[in-house]
SEMAR-965632 format. One record per residue: residue in three letters; y, z, x of N, C-alpha, C, O in turn. Coordinates in Angstrom, 2 decimals. Atoms other than C-alpha are relative to their C-alpha. Last residue first. Example, Ala and Ser with C-alpha at 12.3 -4.5 7.8 and 13.67 -1.06 7.14 Angstrom:
2
ATOM   code       n_Y       n_Z       n_X      ca_Y      ca_Z      ca_X       c_Y       c_Z       c_X       o_Y       o_Z       o_X
ATOM    SER     -1.19     -0.06     -0.82     -1.06      7.14     13.67      1.09      0.73     -0.77      2.20      0.90     -0.26
ATOM    ALA     -1.19      0.00      0.89     -4.50      7.80     12.30      1.20      0.00      0.90      1.18      0.66      1.94
END
This chain:
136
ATOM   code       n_Y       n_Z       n_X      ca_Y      ca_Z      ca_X       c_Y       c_Z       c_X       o_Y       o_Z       o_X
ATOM    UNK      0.12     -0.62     -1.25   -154.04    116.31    -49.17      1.17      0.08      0.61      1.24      0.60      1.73
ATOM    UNK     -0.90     -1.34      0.03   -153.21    114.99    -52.43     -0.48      1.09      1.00     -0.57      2.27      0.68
ATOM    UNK      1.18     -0.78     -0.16   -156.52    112.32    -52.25      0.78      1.43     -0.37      0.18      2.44     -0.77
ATOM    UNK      1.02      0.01      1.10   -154.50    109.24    -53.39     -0.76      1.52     -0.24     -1.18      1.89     -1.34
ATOM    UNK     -0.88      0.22      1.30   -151.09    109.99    -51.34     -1.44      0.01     -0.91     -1.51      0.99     -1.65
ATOM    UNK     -0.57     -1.45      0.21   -153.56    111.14    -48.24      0.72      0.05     -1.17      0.58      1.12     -1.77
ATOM    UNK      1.25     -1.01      0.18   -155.72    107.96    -48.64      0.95      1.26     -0.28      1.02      1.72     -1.42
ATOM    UNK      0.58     -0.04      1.46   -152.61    105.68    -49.14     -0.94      0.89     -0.31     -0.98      1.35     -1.45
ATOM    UNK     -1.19     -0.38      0.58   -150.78    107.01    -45.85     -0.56     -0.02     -1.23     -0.54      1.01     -1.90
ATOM    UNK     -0.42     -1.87     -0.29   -153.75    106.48    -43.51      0.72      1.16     -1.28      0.43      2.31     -1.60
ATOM    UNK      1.78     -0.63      0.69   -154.71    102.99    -45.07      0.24      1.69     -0.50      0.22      2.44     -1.48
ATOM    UNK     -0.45      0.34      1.77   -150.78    102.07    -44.39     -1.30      0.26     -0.59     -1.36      0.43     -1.81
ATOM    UNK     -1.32     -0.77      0.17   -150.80    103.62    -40.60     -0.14     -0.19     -1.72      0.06      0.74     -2.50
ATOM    UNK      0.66     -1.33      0.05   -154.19    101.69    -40.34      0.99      1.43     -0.40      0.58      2.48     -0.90
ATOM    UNK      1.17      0.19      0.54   -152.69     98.23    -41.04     -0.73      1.41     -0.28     -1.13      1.74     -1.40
ATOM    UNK     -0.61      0.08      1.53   -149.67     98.82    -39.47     -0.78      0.52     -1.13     -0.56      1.46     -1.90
ATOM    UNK     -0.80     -1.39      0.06   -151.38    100.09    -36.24      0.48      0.32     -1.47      0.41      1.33     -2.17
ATOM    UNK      0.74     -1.23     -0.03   -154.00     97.34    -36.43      0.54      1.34     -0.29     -0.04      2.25     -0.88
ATOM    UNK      0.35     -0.13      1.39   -151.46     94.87    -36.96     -0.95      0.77     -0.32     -1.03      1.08     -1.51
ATOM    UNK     -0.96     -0.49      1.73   -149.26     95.86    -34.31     -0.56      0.31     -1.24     -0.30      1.21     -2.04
ATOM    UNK     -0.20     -1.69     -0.29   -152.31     95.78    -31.72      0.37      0.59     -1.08     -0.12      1.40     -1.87
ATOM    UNK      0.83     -0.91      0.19   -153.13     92.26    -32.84      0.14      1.44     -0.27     -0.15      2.07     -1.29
ATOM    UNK     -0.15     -0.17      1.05   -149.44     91.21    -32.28     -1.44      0.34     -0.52     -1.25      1.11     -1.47
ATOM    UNK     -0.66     -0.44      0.81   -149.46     92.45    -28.89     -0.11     -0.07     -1.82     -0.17      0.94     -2.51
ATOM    UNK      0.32     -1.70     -0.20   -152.61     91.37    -27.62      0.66      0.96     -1.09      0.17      1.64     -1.99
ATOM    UNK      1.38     -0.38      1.23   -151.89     87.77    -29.40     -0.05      1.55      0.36      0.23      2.38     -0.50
ATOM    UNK     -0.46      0.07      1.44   -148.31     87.82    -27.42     -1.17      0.53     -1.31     -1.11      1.33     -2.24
ATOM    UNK     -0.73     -0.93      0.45   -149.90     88.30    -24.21      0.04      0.33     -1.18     -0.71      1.14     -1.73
ATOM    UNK      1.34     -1.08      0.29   -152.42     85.98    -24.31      0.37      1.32     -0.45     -0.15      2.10     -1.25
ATOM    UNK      0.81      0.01      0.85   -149.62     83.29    -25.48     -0.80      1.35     -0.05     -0.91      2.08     -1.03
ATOM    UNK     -0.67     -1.16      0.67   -146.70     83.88    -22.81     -1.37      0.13     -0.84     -1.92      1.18     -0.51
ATOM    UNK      0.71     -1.24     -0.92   -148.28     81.19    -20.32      0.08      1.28     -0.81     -0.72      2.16     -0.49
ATOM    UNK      1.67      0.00      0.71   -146.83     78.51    -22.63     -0.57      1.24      0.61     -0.81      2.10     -0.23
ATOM    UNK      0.44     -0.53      1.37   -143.32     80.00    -21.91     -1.30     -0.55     -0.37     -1.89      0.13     -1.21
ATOM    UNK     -0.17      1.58      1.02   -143.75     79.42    -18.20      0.44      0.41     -1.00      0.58      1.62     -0.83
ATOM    UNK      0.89      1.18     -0.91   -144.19     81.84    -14.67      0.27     -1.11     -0.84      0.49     -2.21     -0.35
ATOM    UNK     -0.53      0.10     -1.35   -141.84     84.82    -16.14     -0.23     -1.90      0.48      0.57     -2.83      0.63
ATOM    UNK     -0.66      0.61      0.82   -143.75     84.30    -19.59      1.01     -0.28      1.24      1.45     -1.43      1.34
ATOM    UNK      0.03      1.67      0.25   -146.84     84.79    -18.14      1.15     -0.78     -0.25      1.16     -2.01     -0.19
ATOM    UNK      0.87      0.62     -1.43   -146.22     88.22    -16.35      0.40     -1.60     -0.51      1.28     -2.35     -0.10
ATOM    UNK     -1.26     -0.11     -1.21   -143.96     89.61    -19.20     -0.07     -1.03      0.88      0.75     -1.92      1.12
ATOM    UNK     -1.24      0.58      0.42   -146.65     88.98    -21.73      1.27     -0.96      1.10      1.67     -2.08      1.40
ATOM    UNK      0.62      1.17      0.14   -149.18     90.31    -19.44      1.02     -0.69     -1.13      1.63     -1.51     -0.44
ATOM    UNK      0.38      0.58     -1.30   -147.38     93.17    -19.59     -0.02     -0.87      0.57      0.87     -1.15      1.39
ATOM    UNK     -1.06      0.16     -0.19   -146.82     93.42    -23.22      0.13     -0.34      1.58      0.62     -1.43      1.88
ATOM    UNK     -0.34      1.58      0.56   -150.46     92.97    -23.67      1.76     -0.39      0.28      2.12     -1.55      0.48
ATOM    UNK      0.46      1.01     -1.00   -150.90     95.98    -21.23      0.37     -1.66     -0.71      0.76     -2.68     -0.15
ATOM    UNK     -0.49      0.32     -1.54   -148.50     97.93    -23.47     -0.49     -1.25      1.11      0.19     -2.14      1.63
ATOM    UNK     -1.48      0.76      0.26   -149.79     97.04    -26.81      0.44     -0.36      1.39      0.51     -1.44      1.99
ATOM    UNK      0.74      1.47      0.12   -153.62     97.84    -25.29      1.51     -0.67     -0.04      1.90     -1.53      0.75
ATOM    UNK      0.10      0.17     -1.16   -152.10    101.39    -24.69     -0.03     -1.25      0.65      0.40     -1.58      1.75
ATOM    UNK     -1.06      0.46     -0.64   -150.94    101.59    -28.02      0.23      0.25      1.23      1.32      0.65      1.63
ATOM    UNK     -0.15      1.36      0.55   -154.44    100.91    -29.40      1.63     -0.27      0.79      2.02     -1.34      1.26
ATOM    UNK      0.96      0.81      0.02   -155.80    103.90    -27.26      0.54     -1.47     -0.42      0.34     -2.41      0.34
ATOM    UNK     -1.06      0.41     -2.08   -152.81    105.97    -27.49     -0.76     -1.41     -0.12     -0.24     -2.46     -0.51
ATOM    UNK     -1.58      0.28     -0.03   -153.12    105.75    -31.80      0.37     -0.55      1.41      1.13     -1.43      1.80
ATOM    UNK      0.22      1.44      0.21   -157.03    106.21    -31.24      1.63     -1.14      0.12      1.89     -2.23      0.63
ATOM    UNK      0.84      0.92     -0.90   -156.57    109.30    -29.97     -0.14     -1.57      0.06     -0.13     -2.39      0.99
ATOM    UNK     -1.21     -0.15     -1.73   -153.42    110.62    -31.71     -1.17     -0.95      1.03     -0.90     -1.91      1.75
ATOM    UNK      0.77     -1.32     -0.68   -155.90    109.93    -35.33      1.10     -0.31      1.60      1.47     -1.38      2.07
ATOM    UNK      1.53      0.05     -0.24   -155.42    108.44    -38.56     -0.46      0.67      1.05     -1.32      1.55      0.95
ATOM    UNK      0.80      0.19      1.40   -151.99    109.80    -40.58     -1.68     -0.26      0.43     -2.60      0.26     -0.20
ATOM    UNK     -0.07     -1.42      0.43   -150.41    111.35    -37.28     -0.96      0.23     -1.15     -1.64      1.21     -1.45
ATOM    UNK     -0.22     -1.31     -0.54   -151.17    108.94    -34.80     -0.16      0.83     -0.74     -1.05      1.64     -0.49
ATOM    UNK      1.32      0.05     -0.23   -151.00    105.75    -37.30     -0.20      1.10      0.65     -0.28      1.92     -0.27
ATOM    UNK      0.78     -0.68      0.99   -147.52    107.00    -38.04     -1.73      0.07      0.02     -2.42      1.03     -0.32
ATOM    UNK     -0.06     -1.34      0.15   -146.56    107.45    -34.45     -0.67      0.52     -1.34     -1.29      1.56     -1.57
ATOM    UNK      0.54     -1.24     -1.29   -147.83    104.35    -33.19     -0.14      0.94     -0.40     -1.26      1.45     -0.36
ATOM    UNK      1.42      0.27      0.31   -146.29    102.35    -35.86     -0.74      0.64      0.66     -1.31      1.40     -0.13
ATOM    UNK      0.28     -0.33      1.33   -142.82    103.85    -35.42     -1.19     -0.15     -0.55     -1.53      0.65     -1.42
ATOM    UNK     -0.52     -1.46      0.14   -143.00    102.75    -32.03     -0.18      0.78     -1.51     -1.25      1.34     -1.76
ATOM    UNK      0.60     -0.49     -0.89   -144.35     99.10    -32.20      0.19      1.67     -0.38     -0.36      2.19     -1.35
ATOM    UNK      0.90     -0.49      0.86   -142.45     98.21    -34.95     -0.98      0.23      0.68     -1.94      0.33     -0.08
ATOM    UNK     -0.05     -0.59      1.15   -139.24     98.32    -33.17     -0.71     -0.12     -0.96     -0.19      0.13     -2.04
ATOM    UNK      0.35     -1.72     -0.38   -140.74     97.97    -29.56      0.48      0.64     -1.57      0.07      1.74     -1.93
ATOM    UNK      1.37     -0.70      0.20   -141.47     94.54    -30.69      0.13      1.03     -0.19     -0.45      1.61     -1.11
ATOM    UNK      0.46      0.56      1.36   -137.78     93.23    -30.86     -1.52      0.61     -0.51     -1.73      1.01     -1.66
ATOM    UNK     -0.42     -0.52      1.47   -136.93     94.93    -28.01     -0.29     -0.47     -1.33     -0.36      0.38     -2.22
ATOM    UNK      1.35     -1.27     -0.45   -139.99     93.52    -26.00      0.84      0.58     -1.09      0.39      0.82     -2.21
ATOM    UNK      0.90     -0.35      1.25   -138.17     90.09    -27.48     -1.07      1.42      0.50     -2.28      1.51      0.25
ATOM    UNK     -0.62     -0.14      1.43   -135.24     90.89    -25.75     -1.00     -0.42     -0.96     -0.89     -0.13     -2.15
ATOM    UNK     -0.65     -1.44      0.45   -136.38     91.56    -22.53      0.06      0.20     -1.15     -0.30      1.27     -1.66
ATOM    UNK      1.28     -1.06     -0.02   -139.12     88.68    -22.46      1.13      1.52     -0.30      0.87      2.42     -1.10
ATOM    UNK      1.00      0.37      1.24   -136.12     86.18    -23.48     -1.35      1.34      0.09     -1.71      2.00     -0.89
ATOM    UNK     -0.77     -0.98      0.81   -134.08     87.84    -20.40     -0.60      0.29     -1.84     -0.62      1.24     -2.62
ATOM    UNK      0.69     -1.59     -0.38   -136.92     86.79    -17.94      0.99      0.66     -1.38      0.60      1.65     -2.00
ATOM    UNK      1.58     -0.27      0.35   -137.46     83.18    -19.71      0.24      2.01      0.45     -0.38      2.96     -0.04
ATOM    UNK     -0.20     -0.60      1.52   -133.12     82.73    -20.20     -1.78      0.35      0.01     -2.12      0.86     -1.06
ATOM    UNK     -0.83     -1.25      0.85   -132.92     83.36    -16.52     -0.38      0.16     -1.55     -0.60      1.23     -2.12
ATOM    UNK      0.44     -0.93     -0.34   -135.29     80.86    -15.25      0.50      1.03     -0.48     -0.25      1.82     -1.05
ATOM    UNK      1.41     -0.46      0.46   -134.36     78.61    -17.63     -0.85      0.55     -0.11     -1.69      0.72     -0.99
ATOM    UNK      1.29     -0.15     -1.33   -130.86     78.72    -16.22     -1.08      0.09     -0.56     -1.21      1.28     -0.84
ATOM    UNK     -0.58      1.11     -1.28   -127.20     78.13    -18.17     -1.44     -0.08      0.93     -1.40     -0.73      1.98
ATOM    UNK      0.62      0.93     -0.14   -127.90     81.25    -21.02      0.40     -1.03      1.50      1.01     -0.48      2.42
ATOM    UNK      1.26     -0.19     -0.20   -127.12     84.73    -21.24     -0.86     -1.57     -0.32     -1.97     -1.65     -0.86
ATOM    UNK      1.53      1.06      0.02   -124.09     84.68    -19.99     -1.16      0.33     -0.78     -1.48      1.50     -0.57
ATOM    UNK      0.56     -0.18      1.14   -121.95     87.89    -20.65     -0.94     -1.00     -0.31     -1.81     -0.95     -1.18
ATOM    UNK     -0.64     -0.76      1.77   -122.12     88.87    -17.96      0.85     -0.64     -0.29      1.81     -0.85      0.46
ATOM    UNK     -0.37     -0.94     -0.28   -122.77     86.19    -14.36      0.12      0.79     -1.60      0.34      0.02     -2.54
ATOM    UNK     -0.45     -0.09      1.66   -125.94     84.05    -14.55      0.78      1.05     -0.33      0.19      2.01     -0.82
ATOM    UNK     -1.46      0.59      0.01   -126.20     82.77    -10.74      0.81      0.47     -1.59      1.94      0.20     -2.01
ATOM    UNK     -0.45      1.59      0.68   -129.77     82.45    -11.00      1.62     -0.29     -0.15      2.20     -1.31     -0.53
ATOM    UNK      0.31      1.02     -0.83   -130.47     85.47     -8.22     -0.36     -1.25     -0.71     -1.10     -2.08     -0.18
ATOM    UNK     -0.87      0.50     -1.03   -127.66     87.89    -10.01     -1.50     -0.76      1.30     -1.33     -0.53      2.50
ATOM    UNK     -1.92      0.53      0.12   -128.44     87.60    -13.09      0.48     -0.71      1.06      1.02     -1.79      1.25
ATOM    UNK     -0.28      1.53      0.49   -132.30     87.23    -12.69      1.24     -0.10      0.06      1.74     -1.16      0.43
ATOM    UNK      0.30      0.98     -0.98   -131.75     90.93    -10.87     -0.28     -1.39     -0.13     -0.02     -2.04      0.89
ATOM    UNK     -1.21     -0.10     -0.74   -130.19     92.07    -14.15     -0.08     -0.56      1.89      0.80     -1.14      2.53
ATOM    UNK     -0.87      0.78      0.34   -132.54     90.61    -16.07      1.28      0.45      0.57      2.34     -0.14      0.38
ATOM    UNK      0.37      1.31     -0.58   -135.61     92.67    -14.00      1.37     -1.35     -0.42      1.56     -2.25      0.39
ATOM    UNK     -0.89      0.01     -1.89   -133.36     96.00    -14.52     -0.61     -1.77      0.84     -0.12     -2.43      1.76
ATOM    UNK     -1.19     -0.32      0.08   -134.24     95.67    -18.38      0.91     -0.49      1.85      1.77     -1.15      2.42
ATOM    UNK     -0.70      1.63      0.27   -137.43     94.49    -17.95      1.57     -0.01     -0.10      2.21     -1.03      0.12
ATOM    UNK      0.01      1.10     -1.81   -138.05     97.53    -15.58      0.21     -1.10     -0.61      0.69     -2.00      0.09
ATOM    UNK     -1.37     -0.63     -1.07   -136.48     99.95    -18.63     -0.52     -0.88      1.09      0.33     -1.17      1.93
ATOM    UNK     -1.10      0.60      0.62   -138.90     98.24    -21.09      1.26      0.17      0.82      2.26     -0.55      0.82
ATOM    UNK      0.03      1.49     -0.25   -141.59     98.98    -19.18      0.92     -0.43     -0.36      1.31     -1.37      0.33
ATOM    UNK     -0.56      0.40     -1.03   -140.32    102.63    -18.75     -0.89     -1.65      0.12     -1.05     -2.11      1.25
ATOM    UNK     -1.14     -0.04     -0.25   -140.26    102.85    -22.80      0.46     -0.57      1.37      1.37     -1.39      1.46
ATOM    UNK      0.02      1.26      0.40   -144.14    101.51    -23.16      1.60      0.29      0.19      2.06     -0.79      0.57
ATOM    UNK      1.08      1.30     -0.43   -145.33    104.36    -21.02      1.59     -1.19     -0.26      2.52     -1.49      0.49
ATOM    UNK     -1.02     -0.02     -1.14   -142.73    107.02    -22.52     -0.37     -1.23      0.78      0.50     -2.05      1.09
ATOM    UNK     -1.25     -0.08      0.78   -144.67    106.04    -26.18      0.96      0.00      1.17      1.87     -0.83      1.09
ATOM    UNK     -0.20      1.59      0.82   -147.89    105.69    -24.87      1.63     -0.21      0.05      2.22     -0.95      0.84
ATOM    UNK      0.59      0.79     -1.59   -147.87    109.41    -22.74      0.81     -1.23     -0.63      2.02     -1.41     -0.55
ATOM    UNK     -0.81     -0.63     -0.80   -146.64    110.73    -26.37      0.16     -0.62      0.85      1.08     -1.45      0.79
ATOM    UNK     -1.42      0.76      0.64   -148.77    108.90    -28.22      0.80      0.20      0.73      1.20     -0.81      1.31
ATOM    UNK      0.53      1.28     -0.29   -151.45    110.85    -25.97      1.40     -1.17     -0.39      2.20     -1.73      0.36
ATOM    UNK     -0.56      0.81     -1.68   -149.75    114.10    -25.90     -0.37     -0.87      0.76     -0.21     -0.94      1.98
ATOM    UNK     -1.20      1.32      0.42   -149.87    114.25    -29.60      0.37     -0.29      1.77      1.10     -1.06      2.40
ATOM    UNK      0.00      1.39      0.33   -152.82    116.35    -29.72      0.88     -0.93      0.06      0.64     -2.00     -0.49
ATOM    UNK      1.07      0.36     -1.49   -151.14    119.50    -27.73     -0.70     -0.99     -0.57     -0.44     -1.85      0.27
ATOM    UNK     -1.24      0.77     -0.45   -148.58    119.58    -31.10     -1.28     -0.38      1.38     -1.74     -1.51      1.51
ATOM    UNK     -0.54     -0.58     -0.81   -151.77    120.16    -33.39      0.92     -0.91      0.93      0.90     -2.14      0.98
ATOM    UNK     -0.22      0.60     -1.57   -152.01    118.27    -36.03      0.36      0.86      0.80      1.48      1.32      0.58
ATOM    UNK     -1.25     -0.07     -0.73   -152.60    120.15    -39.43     -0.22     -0.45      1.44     -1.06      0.13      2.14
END
């Protein structure tokens, strides 16, 4: 049984990777208004569609991001869980960073990220078969 005081790694992770998502959020609203791109726009500027493009694909991540986190977490271990979805974060980061500056620049990012995922997936779905096989 997991204790609840183990989970306050994921945990950490999990609010972590939320207030990044909340400064990309407020970053496309300052692109709005210093490319000129008034609501409901979301195109006319390159510069604009690169910071809003990083918003909207973080959402796109954060929904197998999250859920992956938590099962890996519970099924393999809270430690390892922050640990890998710590890495997500910084790759998301660095994402952000490059993708701002170009879309080629986006790459190192991106690998971090989708590495991370597939580790999480990957171990989340090991996690799950052992305990279904073993009736633990």
């Amino acid at each position: 049984m997991i204790e609840l005081k183990s989970l306050i790694f994921p945990s950490l992770v999990t609010l972590v990777s939320l207030i990044v998502y909340f400064v990309l959020i407020i970053n496309v609203g300052r692109a709005r208004s210093k490319y000129n791109v008034p609501v409901p726009q979301t195109s006319g500027n390159p510069d604009f569609e690169r910071v809003f493009r990083v918003q909207q694909n973080t959402l796109e991540q954060l929904i197998l991001f999250l859920p992956n986190l938590w099962l890996f977490s519970l099924f393999i271990s809270p430690i390892w869980g922050a640990g890998i979805g710590t890495i997500w974060v910084i790759g998301r980061i660095i994402y952000a960073w490059g993708y701002y500056q170009a879309a080629e620049k986006r790459i190192l990012g991106f690998a971090i990220n989708s590495l991370s995922t597939m580790v999480l997936i990957i171990g989340s779905l090991v996690g799950i078969i052992k305990i279904f096989a073993t009736g633990v």
